[in-house]
VOMARFI-994817 format. One line per field, with one value per residue (C-alpha): x, y, z; residue in three letters. Coordinates in pm, 1 decimal. Example, Ala and Ser with C-alpha at 12.3 -4.5 7.8 and 13.67 -1.06 7.14 Angstrom:
# VOMARFI-994817
u = (1230.0, 1367.0) .
v = (-450.0, -106.0) .
w = (780.0, 714.0) .
rest = (Ala, Ser) .
//
This chain:
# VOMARFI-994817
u = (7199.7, 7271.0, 7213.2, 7547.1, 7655.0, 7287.0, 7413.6, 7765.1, 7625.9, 7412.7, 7655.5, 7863.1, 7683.4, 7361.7, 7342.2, 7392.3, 7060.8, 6887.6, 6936.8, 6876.4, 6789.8, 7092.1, 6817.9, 6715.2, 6364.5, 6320.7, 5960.0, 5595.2, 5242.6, 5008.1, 5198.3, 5513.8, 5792.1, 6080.6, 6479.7, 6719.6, 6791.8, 6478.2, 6481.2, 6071.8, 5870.5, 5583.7, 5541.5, 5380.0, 5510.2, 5337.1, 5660.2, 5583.5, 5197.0, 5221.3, 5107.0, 4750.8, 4662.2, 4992.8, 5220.1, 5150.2, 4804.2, 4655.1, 4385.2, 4595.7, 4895.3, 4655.0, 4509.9, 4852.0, 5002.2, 4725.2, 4744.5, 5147.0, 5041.6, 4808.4, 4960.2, 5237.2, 5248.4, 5142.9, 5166.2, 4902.5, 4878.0, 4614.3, 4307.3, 4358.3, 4050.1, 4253.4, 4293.4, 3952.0, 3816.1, 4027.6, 3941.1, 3547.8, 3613.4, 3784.1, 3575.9, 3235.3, 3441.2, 3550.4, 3275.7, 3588.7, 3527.8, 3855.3, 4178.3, 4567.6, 4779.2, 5156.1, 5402.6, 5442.6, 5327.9, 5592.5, 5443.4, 5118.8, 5163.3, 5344.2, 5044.2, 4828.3, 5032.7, 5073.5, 4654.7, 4654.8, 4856.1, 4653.0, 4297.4, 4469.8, 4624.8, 4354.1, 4079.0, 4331.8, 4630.1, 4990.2, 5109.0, 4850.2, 5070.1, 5144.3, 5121.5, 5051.5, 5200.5, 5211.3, 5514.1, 5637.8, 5484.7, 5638.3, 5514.9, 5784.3, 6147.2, 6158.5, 6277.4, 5901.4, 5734.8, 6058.3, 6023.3, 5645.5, 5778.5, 5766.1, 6067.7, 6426.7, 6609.8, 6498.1, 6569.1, 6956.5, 7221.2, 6979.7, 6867.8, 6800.4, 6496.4, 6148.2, 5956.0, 5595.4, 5563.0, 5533.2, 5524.8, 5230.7, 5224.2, 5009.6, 4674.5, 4689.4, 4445.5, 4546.0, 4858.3, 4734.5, 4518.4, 4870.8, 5047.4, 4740.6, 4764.4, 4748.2, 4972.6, 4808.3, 4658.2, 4641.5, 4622.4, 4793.4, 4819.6, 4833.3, 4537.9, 4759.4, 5175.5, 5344.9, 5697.5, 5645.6, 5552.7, 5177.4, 5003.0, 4644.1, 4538.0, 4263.8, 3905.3, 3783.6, 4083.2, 4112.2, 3696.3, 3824.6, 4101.7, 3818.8, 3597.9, 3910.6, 3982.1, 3631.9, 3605.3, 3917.8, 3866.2, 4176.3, 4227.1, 4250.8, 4492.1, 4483.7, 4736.7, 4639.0, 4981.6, 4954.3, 4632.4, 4422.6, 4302.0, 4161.5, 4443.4, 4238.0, 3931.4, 3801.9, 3799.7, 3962.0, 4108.9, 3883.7, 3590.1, 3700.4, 3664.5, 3368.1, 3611.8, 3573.8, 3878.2, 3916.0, 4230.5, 4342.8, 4658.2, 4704.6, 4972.6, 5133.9, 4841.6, 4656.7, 4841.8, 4915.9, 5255.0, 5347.0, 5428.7, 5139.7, 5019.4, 4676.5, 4590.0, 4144.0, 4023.5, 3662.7, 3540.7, 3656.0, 3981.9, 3989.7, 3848.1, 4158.9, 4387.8, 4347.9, 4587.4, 4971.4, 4913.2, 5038.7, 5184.2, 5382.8, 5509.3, 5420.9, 5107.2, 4794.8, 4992.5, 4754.1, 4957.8, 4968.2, 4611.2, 4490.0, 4651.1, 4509.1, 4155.7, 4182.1, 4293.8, 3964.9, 3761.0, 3872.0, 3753.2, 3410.8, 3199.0, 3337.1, 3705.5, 3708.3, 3510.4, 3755.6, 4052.8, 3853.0, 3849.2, 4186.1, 4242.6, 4092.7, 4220.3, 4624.4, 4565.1, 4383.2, 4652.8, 4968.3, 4804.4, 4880.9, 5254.6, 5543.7, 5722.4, 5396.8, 5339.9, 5092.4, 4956.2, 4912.0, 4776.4, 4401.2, 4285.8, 4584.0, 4819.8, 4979.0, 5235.5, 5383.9, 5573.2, 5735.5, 5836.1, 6204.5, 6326.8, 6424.6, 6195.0, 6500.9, 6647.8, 6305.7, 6282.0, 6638.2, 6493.0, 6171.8, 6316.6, 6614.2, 6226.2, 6081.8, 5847.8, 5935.0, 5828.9, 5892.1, 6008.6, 5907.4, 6103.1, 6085.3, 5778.9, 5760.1, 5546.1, 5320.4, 5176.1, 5049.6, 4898.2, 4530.5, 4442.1, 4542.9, 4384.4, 4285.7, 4591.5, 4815.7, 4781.4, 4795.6, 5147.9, 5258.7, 5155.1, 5324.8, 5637.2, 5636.4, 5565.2, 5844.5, 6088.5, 6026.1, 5956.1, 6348.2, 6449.3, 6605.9, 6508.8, 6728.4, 6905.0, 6761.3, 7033.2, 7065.2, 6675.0, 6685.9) .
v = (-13341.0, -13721.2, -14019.2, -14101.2, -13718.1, -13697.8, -14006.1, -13858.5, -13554.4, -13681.4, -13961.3, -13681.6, -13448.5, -13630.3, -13820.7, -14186.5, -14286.6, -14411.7, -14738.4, -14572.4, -14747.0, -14702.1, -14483.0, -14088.4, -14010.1, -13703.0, -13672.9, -13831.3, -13841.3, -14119.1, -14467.8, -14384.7, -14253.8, -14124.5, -14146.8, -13829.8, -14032.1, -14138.4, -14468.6, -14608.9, -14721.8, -14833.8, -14718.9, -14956.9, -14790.1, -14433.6, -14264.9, -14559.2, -14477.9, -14111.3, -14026.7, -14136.5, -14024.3, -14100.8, -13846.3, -13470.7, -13523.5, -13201.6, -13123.3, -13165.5, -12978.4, -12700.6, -12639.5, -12629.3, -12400.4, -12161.3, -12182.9, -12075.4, -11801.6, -11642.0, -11733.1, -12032.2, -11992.2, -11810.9, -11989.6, -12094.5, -11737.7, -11688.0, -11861.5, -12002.4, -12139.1, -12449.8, -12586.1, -12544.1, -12721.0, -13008.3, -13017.0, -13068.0, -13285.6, -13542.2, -13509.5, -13546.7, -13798.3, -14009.3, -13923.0, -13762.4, -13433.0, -13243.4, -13239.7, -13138.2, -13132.9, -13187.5, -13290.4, -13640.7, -13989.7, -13971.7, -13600.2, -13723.7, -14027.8, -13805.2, -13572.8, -13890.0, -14006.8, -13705.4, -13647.2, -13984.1, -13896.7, -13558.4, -13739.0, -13976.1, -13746.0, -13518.8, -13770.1, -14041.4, -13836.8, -13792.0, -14137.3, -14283.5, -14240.5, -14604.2, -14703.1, -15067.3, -15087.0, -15423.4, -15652.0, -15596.9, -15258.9, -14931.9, -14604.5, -14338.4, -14249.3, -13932.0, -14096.3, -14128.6, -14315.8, -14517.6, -14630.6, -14708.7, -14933.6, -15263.8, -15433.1, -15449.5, -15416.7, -15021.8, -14965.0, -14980.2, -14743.7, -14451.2, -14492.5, -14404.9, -14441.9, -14290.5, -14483.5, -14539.3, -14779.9, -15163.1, -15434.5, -15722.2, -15957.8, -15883.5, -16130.3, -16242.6, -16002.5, -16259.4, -16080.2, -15776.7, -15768.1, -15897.4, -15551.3, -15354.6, -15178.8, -14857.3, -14662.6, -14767.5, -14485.8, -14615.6, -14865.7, -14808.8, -15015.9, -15051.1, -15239.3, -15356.9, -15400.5, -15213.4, -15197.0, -15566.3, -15712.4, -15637.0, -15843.7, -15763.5, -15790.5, -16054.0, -15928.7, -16056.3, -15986.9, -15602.6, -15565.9, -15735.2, -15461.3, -15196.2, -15383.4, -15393.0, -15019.0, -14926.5, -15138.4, -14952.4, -14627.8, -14663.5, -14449.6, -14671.7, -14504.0, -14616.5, -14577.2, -14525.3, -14320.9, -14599.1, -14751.1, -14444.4, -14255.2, -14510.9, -14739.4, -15049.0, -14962.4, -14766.3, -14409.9, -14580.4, -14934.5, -14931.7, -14941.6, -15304.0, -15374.8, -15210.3, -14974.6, -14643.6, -14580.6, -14256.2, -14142.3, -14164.9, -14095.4, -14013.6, -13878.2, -14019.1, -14036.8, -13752.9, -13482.5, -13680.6, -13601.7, -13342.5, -13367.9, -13329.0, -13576.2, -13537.5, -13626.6, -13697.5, -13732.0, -13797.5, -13569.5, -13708.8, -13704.3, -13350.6, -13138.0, -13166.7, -13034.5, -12669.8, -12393.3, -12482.1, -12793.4, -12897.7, -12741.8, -12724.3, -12433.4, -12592.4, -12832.0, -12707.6, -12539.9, -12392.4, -12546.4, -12845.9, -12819.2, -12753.0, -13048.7, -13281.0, -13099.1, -13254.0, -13576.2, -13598.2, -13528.3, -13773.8, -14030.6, -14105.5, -14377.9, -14472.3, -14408.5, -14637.0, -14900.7, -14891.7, -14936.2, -15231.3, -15406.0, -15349.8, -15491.4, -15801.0, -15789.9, -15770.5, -16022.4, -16281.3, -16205.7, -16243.5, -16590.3, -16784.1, -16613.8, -16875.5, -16847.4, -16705.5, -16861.2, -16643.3, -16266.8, -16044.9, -15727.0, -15563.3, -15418.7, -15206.6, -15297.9, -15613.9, -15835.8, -16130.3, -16395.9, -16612.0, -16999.3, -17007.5, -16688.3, -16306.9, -16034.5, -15844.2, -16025.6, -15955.0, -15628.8, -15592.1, -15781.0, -15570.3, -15244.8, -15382.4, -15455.1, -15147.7, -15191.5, -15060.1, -15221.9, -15226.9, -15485.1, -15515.0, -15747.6, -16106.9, -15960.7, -15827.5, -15516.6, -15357.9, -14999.7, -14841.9, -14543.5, -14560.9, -14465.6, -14715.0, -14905.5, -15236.1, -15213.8, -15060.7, -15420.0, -15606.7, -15439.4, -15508.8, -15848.4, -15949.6, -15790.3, -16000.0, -16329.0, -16253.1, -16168.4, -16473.3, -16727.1, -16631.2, -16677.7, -16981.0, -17106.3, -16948.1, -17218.9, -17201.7, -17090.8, -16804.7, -16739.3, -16690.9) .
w = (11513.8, 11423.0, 11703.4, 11791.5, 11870.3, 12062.5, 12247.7, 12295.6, 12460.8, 12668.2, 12827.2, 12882.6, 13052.2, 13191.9, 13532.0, 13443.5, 13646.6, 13357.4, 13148.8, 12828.0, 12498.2, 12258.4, 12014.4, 11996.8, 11927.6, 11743.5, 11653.3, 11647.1, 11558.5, 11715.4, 11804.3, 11576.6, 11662.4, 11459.0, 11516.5, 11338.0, 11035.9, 10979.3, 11176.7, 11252.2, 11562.3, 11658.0, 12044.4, 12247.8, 12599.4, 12569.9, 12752.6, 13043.7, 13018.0, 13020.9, 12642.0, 12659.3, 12352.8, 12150.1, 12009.5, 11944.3, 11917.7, 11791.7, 12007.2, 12285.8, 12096.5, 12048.6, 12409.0, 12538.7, 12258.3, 12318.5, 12716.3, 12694.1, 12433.7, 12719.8, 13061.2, 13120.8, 13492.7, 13830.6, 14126.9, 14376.5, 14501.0, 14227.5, 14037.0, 13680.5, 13472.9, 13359.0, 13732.8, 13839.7, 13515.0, 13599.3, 13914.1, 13849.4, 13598.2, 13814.9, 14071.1, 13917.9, 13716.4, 14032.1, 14297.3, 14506.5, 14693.0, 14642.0, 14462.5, 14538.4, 14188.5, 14190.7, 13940.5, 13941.1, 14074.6, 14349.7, 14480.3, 14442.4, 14682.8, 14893.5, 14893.3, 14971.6, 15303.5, 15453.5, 15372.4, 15578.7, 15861.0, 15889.2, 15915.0, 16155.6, 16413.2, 16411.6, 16468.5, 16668.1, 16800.8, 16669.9, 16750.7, 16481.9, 16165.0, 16024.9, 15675.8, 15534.4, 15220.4, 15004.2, 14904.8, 14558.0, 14517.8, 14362.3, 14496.9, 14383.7, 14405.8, 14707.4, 14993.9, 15176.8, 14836.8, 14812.0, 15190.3, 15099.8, 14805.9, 14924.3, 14708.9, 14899.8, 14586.1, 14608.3, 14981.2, 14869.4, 14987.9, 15069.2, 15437.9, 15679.3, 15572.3, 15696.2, 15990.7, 15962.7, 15714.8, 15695.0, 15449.8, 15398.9, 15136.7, 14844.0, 14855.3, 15259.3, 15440.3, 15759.5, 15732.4, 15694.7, 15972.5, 16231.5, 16116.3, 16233.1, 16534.7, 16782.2, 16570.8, 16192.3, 15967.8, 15631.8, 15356.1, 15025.1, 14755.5, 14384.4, 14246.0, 13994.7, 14067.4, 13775.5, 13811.0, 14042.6, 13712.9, 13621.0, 13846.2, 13944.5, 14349.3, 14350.5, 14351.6, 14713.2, 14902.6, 14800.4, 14917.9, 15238.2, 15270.3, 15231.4, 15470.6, 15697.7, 15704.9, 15723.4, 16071.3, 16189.2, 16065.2, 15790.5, 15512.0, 15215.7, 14981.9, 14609.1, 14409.6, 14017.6, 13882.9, 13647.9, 13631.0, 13617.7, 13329.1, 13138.8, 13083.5, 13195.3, 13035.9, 13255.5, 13406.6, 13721.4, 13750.3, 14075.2, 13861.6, 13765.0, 14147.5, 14267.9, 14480.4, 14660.5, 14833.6, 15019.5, 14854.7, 14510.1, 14334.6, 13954.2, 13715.1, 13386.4, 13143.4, 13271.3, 13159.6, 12733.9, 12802.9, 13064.7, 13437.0, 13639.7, 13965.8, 14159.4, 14465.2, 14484.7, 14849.5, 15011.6, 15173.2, 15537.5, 15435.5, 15231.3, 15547.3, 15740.4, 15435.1, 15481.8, 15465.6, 15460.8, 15540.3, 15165.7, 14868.8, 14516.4, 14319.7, 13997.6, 14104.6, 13924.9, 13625.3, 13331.1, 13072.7, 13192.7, 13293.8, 12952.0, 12818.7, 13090.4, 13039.4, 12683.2, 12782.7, 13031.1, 12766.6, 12550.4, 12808.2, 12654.6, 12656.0, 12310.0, 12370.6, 12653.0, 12445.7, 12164.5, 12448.0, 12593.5, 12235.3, 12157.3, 12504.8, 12398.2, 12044.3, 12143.2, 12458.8, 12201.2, 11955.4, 12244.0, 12370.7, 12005.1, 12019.7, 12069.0, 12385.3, 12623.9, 12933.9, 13048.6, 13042.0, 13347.0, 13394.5, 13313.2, 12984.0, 12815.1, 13088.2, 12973.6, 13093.6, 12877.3, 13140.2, 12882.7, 12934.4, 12818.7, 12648.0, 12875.6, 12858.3, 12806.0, 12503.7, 12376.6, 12435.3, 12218.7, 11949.7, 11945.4, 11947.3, 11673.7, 11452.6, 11485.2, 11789.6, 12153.4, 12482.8, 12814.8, 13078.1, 13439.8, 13637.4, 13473.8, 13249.0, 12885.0, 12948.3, 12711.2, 12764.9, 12423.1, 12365.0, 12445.6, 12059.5, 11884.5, 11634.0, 11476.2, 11262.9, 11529.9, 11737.4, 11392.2, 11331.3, 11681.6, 11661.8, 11356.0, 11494.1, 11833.4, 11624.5, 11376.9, 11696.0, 11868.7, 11648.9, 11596.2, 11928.3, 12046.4, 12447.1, 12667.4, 12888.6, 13236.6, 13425.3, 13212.2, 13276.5, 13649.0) .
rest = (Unk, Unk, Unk, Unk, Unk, Unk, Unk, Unk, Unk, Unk, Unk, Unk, Unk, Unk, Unk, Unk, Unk, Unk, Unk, Unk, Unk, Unk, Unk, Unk, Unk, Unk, Unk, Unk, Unk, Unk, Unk, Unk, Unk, Unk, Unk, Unk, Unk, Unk, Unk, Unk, Unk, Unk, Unk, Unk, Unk, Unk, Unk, Unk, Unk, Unk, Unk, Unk, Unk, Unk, Unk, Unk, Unk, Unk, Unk, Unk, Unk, Unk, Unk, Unk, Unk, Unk, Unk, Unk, Unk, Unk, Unk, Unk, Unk, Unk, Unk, Unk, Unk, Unk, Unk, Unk, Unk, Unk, Unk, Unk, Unk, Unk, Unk, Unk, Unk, Unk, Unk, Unk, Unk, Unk, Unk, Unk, Unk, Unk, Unk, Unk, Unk, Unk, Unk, Unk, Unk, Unk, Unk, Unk, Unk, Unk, Unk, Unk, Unk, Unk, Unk, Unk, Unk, Unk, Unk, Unk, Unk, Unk, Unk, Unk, Unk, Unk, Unk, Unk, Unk, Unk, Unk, Unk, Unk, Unk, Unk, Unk, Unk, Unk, Unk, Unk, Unk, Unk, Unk, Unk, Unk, Unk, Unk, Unk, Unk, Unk, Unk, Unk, Unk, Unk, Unk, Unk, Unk, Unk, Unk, Unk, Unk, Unk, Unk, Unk, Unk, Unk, Unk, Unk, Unk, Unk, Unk, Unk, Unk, Unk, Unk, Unk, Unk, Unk, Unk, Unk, Unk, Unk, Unk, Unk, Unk, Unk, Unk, Unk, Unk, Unk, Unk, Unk, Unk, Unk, Unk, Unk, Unk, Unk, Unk, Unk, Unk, Unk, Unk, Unk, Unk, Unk, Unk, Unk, Unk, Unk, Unk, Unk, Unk, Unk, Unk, Unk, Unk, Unk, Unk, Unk, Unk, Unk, Unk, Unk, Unk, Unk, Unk, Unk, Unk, Unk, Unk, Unk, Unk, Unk, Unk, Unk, Unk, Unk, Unk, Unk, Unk, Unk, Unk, Unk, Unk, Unk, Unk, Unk, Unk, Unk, Unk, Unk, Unk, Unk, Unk, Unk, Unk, Unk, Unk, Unk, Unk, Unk, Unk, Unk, Unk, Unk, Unk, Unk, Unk, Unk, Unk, Unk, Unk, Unk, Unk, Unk, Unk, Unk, Unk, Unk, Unk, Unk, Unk, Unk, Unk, Unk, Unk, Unk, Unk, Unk, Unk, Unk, Unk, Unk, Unk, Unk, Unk, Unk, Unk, Unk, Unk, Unk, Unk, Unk, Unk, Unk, Unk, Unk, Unk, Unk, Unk, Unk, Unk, Unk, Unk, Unk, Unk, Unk, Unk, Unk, Unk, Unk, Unk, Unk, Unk, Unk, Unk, Unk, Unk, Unk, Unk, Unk, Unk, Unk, Unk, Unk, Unk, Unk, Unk, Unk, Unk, Unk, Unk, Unk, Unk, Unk, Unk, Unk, Unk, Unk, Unk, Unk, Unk, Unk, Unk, Unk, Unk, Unk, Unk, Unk, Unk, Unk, Unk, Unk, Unk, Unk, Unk, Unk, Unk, Unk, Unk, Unk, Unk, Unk, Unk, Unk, Unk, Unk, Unk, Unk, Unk, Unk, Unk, Unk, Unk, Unk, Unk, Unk, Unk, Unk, Unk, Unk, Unk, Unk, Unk, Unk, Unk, Unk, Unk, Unk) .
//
């Protein structure tokens, strides 16, 4: 079927919740993707981080063909191999005691508040149920990770909202400690803002956060659905800082490309989670299991060091590009904050060239695959220069 009756379709008979790109992708292999008639791109947003190791990559393709050959589903009424693998891996991995798998970032969260609340009322009693969140974070779309989001523009036409959770401003652990009180359970917080425009938490204060809940008995929730799985060069982003939190969230690159969000708790936290207190039809699914197995073990020593060196490699390379301000963000988790042209008349440009990006709020965004190469940052390089040494300033109302 051709684009424009793909397009037709669609507009026709899906929700119109998304702002889609006016292309279909049909097929892939590594960073390129291709459109029905043909049309080429190079992929440097991975589904929005979610296919770690590119497209259709064949180990992965094979471990999860083979897994829906021999069993696609059962339910948590029963063992599967696939889950339990996972499961050690992730926690020897991490140094986390126990994990609860869902489908998504949003569950996952989820999963991690209410693990919160239980440590809390058990230890503190049931009015101890608070969560900190921080200003301009993104947490999830279900109506408790949406609450949790600190950014107004989300809170829009959907209340009433949850109670329990409060906003401090990202970087001011002064701040922080005012919202504290009687009624606070936990900490949660992105060590790098995503969707609030790829901007990293600053080394000292986030230790002071941990030092903070540790002197009031706070579970310190981190949330990696986008930082995790070595998109920042490491395992964990909180590797970068020296961080043990005693929750942490995953999803989007661990499974390469299928829905899958875990929940890893310490020990202190994980003893309270027994029967019934949680659940998910789906969460711990062998298929999707099998694939995330694959993408684990991907995660060497030499994986990571080639994703550290493109790091460097695309960040040198964006720096000398016309238009850059500056570059936010930790290893391949880039933002590009540009002086005088839109992210989003770049973005247009990019995808018009071949190469497909993301925005996040004023931000170009850049989330490739983590297997590309040399030449795959070369390519998307000389696309970005050719795009905006094209564009003319934007004038600066039109900016804002």
């Amino acid at each position: 079927m051709d684009s424009e009756k793909v397009i037709k379709r669609d507009n026709e008979y899906v929700l119109h919740t998304y702002g889609r790109n006016p292309i279909v992708l049909e097929k892939g292999h590594g960073l390129h993707a291709e459109g029905p008639e043909g049309q080429q791109y190079l992929d440097f947003t991975s589904g929005i981080g979610v296919n770690s190791l590119g497209y259709c990559d064949l180990d992965w393709a094979e471990a999860v063909s083979q897994q829906a050959h021999k069993l696609q589903h059962t339910s948590n009424l029963y063992y599967t191999a696939p889950c339990g693998k996972l499961a050690k891996k992730l926690c020897k991995r991490t140094g986390m005691s126990k994990v609860f798998f869902g489908n998504s970032g949003a569950e996952a969260n989820e999963g991690a508040i209410k693990a919160a609340r239980k440590y809390s009322v058990d230890h503190y009693g049931k009015d101890r149920t608070t969560v900190i969140t921080l200003v301009n974070s993104f947490h999830g779309r279900t109506i408790a990770t949406l609450t949790a989001t600190g950014q107004e523009v989300f809170h829009n036409y959907f209340g009433p909202f949850n109670e329990g959770f409060l906003y401090a401003p990202a970087g001011d652990i002064e701040a922080l400690k005012d919202l504290i009180d009687r009624h606070t359970c936990a900490v949660m917080l992105e060590l790098i803002q995503g969707e609030g425009g790829v901007m990293a938490l600053d080394p000292d204060y986030v230790q002071a956060v941990r030092a903070l809940c540790d002197e009031k008995d706070l579970v310190l929730i981190v949330d990696e659905v986008q930082t995790g799985v070595g998109r920042t060069g490491t395992f964990l982003c909180c590797e970068h800082y020296n961080l043990k939190p005693d929750v942490v969230t995953l999803a989007k690159g661990l499974g390469g490309g299928l829905p899958i969000g875990a929940v890893l708790m310490n020990e202190k936290v994980a003893e309270g989670m027994g029967p019934g207190t949680h659940g998910s039809t789906f969460g711990g699914n062998p298929v999707v299991c099998a694939g995330a197995n694959v993408v684990v073990d991907r995660m060497d020593q030499s994986f990571l060091a080639n994703v550290n060196e493109r790091a460097v490699q695309l960040r040198a390379g964006i720096a000398k590009l016309p238009h850059v301000k500056s570059i936010s963000g930790i290893g391949l988790m880039v933002g590009i904050e540009f002086y005088d042209v839109k992210a989003a008349d770049v973005l247009a440009a990019c995808r018009e060239a071949g190469l497909l990006v993301l925005t996040a709020k004023t931000r170009l965004r850049l989330l490739p695959p983590l297997t590309l190469s040399e030449h795959d940052v070369d390519m998307a390089l000389d696309i970005l220069r050719d795009v905006l040494t094209k564009m003319e300033p934007t004038a600066p109302k039109e900016q804002a």
